[in-house]
Backbone as JSON Lines, residues from 0, in Angstrom:
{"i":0,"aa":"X","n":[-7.42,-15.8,-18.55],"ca":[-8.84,-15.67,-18.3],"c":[-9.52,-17.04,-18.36]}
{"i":1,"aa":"X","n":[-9.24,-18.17,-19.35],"ca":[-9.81,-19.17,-19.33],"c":[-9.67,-20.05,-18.13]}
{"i":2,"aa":"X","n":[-8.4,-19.93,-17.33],"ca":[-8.3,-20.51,-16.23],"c":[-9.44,-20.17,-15.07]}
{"i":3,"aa":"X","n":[-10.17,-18.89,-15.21],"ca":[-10.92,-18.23,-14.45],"c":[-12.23,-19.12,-14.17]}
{"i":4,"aa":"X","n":[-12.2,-19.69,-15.68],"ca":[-13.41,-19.78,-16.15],"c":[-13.48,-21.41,-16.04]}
{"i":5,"aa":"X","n":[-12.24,-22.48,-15.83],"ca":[-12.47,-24.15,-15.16],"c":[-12.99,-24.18,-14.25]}
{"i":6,"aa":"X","n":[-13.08,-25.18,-14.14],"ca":[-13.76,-26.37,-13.14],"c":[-13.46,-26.09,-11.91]}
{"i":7,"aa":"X","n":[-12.04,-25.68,-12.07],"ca":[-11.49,-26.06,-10.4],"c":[-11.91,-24.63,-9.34]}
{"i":8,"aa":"X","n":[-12.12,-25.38,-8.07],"ca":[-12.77,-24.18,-7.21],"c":[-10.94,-23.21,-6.77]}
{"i":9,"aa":"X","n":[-11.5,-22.23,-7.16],"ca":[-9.95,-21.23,-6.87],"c":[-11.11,-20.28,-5.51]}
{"i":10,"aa":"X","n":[-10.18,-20.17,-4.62],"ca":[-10.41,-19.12,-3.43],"c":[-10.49,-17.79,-4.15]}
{"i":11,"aa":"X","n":[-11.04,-16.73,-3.02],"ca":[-10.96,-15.1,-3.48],"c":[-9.71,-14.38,-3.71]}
{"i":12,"aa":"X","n":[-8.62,-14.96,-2.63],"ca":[-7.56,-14.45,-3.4],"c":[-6.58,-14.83,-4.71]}
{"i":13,"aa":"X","n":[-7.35,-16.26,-5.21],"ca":[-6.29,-16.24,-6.62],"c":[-7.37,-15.77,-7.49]}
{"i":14,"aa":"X","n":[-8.29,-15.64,-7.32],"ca":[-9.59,-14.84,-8.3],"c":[-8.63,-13.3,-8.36]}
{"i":15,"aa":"X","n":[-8.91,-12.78,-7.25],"ca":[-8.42,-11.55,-7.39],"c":[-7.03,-11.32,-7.54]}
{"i":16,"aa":"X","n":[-6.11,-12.27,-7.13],"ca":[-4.96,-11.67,-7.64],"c":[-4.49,-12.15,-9.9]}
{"i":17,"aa":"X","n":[-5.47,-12.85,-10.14],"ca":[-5.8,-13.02,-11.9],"c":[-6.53,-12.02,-12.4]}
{"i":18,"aa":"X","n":[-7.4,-11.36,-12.05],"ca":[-7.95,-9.9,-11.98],"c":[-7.2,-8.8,-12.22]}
{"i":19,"aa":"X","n":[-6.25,-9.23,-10.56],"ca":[-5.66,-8.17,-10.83],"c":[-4.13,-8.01,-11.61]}
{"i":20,"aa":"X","n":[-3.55,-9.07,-12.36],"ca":[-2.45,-9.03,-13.26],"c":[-2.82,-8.9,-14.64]}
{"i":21,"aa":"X","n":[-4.08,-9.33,-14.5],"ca":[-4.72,-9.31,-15.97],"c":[-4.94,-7.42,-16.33]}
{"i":22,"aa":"X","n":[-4.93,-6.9,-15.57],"ca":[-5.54,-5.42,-15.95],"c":[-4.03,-4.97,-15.8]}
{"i":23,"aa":"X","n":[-3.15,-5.23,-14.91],"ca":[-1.88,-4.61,-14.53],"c":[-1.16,-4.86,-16.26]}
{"i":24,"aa":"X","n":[-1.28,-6.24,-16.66],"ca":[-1.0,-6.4,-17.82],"c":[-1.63,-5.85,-19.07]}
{"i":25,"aa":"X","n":[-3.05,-5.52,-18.66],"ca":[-3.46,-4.32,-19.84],"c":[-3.0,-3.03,-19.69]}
{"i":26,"aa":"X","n":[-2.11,-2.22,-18.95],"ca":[-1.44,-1.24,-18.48],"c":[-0.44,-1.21,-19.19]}
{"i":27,"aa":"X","n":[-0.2,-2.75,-19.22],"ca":[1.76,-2.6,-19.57],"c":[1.74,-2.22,-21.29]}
{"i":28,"aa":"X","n":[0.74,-3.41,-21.6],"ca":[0.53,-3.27,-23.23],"c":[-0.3,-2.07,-23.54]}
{"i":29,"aa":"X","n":[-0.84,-1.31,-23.15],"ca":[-1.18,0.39,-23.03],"c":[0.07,1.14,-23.39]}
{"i":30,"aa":"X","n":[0.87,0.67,-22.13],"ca":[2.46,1.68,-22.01],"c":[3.15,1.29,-23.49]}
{"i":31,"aa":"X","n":[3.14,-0.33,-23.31],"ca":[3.99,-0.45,-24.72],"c":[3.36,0.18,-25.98]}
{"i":32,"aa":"X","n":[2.09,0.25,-26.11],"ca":[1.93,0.64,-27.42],"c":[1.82,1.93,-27.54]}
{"i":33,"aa":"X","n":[1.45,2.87,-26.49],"ca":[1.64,4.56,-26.79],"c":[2.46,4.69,-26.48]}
{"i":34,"aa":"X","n":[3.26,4.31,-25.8],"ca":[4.87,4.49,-25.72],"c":[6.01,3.8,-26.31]}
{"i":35,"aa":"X","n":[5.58,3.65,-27.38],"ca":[6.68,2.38,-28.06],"c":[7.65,3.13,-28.19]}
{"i":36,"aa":"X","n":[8.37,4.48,-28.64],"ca":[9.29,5.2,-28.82],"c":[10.33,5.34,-27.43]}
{"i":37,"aa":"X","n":[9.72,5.25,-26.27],"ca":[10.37,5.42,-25.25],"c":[11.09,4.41,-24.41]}
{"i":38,"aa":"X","n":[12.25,4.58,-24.08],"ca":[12.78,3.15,-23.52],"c":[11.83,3.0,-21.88]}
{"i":39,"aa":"X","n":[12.32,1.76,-21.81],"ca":[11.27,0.86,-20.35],"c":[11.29,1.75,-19.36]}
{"i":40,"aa":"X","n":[12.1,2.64,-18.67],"ca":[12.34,3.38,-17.6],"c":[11.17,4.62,-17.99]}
{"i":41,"aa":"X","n":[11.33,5.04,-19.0],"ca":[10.63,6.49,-19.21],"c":[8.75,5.9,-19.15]}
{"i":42,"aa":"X","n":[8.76,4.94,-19.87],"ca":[7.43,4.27,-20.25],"c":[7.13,4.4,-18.65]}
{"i":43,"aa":"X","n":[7.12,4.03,-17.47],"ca":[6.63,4.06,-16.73],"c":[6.91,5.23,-15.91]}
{"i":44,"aa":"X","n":[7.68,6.28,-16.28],"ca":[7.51,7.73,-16.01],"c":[5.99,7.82,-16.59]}
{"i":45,"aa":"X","n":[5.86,7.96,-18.21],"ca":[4.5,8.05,-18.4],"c":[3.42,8.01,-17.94]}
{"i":46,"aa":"X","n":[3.56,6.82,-17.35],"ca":[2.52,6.39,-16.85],"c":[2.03,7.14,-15.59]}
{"i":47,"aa":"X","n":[3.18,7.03,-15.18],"ca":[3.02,8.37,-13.72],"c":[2.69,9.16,-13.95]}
{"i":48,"aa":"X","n":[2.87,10.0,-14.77],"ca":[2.37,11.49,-15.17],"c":[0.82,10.91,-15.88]}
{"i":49,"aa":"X","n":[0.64,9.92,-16.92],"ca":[-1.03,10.28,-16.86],"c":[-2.12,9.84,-15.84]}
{"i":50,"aa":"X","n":[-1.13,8.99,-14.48],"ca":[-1.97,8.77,-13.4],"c":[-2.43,10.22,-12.8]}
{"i":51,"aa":"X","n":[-1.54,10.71,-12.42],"ca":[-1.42,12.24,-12.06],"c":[-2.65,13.07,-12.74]}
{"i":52,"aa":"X","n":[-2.48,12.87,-14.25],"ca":[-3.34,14.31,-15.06],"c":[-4.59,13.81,-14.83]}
{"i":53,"aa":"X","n":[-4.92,12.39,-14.74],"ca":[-6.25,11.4,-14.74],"c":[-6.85,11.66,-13.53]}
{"i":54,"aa":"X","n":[-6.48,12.22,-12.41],"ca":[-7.53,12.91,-11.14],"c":[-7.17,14.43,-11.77]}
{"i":55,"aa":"X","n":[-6.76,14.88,-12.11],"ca":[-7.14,16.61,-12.32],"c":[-7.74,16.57,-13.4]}
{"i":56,"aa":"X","n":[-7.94,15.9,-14.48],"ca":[-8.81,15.57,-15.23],"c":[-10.64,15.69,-14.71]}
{"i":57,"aa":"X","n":[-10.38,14.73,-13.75],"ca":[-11.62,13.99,-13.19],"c":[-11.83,15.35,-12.43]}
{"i":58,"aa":"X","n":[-11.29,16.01,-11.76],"ca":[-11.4,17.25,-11.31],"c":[-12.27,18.82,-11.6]}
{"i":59,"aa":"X","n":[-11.36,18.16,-13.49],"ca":[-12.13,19.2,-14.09],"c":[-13.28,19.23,-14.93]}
{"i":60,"aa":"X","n":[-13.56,17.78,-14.96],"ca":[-15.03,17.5,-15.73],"c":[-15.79,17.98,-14.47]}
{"i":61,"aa":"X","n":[-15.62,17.59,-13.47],"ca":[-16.6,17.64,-12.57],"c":[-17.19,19.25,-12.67]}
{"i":62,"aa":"X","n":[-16.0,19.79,-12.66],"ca":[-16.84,21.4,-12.76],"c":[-17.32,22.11,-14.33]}
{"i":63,"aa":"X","n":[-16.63,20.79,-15.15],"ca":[-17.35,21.85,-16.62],"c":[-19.01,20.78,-16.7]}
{"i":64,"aa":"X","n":[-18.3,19.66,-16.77],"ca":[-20.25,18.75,-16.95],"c":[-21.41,19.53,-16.62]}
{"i":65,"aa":"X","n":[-22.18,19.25,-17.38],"ca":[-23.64,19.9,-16.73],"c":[-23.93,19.16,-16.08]}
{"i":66,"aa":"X","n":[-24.76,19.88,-14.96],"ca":[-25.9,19.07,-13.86],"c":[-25.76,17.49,-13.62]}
{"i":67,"aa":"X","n":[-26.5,16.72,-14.6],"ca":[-26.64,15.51,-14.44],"c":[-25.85,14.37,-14.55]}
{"i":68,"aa":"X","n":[-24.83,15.02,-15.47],"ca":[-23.79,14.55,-15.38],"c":[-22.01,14.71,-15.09]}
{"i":69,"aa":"X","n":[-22.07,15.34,-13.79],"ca":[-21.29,15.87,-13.43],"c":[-21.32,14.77,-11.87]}
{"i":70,"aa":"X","n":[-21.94,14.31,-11.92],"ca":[-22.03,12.77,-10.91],"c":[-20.99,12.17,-11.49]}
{"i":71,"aa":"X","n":[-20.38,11.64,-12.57],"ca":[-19.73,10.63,-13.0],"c":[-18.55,10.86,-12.59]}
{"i":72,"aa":"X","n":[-17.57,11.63,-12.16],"ca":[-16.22,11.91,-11.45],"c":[-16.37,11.02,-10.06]}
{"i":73,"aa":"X","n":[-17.27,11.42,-9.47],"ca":[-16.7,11.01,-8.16],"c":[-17.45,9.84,-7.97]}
{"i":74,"aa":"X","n":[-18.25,9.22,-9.13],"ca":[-18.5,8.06,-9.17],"c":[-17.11,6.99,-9.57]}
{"i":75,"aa":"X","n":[-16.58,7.74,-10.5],"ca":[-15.37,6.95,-10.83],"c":[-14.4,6.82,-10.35]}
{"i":76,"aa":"X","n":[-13.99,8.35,-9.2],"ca":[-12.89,8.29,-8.03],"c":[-13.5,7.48,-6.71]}
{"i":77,"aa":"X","n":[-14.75,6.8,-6.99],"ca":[-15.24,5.69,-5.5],"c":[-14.7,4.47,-6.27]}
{"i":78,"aa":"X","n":[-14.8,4.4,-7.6],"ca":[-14.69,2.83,-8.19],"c":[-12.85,2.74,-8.34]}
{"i":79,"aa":"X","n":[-12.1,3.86,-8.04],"ca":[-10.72,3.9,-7.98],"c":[-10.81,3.57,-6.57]}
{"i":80,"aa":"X","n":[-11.42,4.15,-5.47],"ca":[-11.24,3.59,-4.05],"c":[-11.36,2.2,-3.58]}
{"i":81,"aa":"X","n":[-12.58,1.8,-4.17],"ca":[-13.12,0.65,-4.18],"c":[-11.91,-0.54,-4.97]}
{"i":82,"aa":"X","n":[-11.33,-0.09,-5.84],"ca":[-10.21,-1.31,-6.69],"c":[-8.97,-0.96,-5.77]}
{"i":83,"aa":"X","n":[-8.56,-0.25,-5.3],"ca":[-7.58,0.16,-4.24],"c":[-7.75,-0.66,-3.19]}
{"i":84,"aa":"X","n":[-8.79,-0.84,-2.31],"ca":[-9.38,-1.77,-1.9],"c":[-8.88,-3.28,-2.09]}
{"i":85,"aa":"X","n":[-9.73,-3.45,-3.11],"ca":[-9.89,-5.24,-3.3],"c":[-8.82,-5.61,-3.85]}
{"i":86,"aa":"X","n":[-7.75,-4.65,-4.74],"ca":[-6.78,-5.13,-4.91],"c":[-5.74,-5.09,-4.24]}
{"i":87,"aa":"X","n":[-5.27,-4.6,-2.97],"ca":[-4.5,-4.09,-1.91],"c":[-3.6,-3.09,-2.76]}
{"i":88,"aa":"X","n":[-4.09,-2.16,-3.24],"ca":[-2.92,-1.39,-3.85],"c":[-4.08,-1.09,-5.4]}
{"i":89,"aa":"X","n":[-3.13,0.55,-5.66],"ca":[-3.47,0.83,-7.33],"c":[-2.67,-0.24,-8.56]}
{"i":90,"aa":"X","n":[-3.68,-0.64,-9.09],"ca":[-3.03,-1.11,-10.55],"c":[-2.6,-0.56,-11.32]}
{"i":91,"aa":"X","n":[-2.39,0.46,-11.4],"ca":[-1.66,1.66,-12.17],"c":[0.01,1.75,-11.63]}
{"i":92,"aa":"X","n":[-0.25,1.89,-10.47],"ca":[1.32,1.84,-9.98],"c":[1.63,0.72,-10.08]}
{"i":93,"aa":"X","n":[1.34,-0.34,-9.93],"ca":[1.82,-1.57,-10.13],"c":[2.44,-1.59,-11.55]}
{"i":94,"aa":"X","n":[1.98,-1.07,-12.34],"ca":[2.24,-0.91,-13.98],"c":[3.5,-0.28,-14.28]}
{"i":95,"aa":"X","n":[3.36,0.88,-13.12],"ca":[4.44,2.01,-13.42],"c":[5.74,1.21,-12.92]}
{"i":96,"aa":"X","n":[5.68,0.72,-11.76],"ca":[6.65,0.03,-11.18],"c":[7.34,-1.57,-11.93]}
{"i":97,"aa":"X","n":[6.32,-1.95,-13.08],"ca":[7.0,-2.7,-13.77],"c":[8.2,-2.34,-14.79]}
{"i":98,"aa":"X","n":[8.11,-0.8,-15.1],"ca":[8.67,-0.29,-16.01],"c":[9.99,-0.06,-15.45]}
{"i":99,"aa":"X","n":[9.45,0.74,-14.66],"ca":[10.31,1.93,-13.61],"c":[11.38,1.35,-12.83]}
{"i":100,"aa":"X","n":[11.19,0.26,-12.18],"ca":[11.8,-0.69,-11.3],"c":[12.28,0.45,-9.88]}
{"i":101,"aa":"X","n":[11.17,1.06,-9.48],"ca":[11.24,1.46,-8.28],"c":[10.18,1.96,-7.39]}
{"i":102,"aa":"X","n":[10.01,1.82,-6.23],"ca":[8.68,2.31,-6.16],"c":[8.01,3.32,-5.36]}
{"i":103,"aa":"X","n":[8.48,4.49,-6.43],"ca":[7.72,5.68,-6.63],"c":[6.3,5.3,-7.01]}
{"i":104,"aa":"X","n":[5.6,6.38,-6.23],"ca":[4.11,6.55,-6.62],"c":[3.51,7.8,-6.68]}
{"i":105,"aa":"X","n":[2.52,7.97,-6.97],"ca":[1.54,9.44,-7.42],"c":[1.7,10.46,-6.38]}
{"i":106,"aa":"X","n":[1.66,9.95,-4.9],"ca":[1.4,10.71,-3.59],"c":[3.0,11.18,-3.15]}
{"i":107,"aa":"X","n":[4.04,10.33,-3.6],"ca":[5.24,10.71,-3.36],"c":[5.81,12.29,-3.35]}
{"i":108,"aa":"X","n":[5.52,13.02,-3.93],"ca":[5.51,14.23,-4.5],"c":[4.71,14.88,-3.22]}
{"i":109,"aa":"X","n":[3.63,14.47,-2.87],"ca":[2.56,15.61,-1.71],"c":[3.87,15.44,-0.23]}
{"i":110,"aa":"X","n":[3.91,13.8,-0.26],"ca":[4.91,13.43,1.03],"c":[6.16,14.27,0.93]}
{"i":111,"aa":"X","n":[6.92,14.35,0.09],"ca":[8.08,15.2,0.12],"c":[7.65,16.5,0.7]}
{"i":112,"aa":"X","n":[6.99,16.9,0.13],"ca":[6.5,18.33,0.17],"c":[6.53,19.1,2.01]}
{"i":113,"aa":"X","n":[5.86,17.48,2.69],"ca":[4.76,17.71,3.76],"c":[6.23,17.07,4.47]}
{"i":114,"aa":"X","n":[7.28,16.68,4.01],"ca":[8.52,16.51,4.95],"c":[7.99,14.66,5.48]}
{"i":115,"aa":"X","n":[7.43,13.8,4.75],"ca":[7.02,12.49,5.42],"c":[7.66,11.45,4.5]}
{"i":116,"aa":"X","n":[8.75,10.8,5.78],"ca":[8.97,9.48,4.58],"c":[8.33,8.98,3.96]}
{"i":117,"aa":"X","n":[8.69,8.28,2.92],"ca":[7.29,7.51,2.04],"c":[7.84,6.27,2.13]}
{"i":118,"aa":"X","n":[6.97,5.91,3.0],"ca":[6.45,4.02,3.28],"c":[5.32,3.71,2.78]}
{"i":119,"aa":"X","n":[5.16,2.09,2.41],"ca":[3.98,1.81,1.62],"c":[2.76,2.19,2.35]}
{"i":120,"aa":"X","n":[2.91,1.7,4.3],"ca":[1.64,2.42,4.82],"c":[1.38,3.86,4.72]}
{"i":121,"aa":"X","n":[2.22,4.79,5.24],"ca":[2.32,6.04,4.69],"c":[1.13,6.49,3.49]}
{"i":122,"aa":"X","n":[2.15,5.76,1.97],"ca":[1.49,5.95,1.19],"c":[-0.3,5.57,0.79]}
{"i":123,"aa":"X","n":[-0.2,4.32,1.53],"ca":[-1.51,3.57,1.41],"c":[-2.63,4.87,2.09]}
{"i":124,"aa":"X","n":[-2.62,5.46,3.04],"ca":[-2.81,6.64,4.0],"c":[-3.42,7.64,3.42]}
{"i":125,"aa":"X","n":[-2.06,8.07,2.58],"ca":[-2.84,9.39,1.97],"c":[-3.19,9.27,0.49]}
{"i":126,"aa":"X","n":[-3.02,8.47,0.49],"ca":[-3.73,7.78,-0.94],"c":[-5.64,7.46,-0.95]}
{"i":127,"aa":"X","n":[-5.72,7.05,0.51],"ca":[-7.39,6.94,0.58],"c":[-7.52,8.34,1.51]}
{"i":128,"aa":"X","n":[-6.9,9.29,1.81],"ca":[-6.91,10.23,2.95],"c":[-7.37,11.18,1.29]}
{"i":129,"aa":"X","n":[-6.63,11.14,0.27],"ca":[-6.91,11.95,-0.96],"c":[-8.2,11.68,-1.97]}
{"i":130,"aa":"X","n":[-8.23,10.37,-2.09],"ca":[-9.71,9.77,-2.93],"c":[-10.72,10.13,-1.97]}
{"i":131,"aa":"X","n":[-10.77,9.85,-1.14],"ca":[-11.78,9.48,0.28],"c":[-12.14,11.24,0.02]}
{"i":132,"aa":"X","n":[-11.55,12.07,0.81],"ca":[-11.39,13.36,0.47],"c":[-12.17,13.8,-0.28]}
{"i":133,"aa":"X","n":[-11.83,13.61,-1.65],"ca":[-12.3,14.21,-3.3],"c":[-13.67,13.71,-3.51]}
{"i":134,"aa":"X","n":[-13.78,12.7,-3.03],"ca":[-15.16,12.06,-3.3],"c":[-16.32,12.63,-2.26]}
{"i":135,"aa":"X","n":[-16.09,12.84,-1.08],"ca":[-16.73,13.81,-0.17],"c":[-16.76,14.61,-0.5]}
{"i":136,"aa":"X","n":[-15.78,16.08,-0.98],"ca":[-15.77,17.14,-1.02],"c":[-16.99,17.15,-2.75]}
{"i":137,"aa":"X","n":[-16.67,16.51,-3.66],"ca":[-17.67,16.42,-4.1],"c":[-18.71,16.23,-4.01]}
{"i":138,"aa":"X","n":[-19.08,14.99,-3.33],"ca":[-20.48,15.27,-2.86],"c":[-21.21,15.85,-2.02]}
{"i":139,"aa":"X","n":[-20.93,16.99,-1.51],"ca":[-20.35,18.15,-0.59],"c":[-21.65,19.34,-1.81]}
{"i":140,"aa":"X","n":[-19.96,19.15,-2.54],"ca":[-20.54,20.17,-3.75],"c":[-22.25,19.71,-4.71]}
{"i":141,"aa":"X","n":[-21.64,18.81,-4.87],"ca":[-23.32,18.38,-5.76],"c":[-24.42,18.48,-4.85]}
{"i":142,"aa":"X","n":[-24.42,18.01,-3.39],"ca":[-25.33,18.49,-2.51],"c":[-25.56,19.7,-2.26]}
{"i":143,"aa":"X","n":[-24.93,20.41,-2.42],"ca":[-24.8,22.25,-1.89],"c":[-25.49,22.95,-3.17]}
{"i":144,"aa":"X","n":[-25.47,22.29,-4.5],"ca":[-25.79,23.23,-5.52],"c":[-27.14,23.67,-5.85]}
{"i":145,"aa":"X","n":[-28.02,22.81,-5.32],"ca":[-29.61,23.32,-5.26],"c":[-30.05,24.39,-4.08]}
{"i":146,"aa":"X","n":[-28.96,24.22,-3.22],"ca":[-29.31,25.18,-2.38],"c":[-28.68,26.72,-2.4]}
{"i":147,"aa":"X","n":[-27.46,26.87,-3.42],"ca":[-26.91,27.72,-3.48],"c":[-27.09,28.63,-4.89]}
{"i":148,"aa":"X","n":[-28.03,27.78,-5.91],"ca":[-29.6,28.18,-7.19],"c":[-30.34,28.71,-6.26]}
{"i":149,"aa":"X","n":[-30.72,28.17,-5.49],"ca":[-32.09,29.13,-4.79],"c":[-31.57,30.41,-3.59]}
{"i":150,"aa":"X","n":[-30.35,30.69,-3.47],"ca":[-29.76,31.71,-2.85],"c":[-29.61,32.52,-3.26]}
{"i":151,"aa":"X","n":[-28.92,31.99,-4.69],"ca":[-28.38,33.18,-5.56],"c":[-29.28,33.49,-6.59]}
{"i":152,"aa":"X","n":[-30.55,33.02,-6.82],"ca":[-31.69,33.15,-7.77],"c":[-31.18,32.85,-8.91]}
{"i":153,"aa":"X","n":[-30.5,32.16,-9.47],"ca":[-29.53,31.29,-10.66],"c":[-30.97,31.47,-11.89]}
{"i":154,"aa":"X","n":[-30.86,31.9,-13.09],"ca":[-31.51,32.09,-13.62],"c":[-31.48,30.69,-14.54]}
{"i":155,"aa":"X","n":[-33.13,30.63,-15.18],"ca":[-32.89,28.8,-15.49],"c":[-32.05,28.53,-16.63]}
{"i":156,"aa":"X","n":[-30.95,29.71,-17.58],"ca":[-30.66,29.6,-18.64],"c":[-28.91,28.62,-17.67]}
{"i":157,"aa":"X","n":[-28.79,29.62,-16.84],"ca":[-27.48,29.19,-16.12],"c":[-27.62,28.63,-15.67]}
{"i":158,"aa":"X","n":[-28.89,27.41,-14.88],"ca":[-28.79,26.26,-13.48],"c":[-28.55,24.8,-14.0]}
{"i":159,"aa":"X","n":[-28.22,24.88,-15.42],"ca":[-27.44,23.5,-15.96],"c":[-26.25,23.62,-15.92]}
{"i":160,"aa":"X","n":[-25.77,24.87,-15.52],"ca":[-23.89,24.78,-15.33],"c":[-23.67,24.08,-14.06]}
């Protein structure tokens, strides 16, 4: 970080690629320390699986939160789009794949399913084809809900659910 912070003029991509090892590296020391019991291979199984639970998570706040704050999901699945983005790729998998030494990712699992090799474009694909998605379909929903209180005459004890 202190290098961030000299004299010398660094371009956008060594900004962002110090950004982005610096957080990939707060991942790893994450993995190492809740996973200290597990050898290197499994540690980044972990990780896969709480990338995974971390959108059905986000999934399911969205529908228990009340009202006002039930914005914050798909505020946080745009700021996952948005770092997907600027970093060419999730930092999470990058994490997993330090462990793992292969590169499996989150969407791998939908591609099998759907019969599609998994290539990085591929993956890159339905990776924003799925955020992109979730974040619409939410705001879909948060837009629809004042109109579907005054349809269903939502009584005011229930129109904070």
């Amino acid at each position: 970080m202190s290098s961030l912070l000299s004299n010398k003029k660094m371009t956008w991509n060594e900004i962002r690629r110090k950004i982005k090892y610096s957080i990939v590296d707060f991942f790893i020391w994450f993995a190492n320390f809740f996973f200290w019991w597990l050898p290197e291979k499994q540690k980044g199984y972990a990780l896969l699986s709480l990338h995974v639970m971390c959108f059905i998570i986000l999934w399911i706040l969205f529908f228990i939160l009340p009202s006002p704050y039930n914005i914050i999901p798909p505020i946080i699945l745009t700021l996952v789009l948005l770092q997907f983005y600027i970093f060419r790729g999730c930092i999470v998998t990058k994490s997993e794949h330090h462990f793992h030494k292969s590169d499996i990712t989150v969407v791998d699992p939908l591609l099998f399913i759907l019969q599609i090799p998994p290539t990085n474009d591929v993956r890159h694909l339905y990776t924003n084809i799925s955020l992109t998605g979730s974040v619409v379909l939410m705001s879909i929903i948060l837009g629809s809900k004042p109109y579907l209180k005054s349809l269903y005459n939502v009584p005011e004890k229930l129109s904070s659910i």
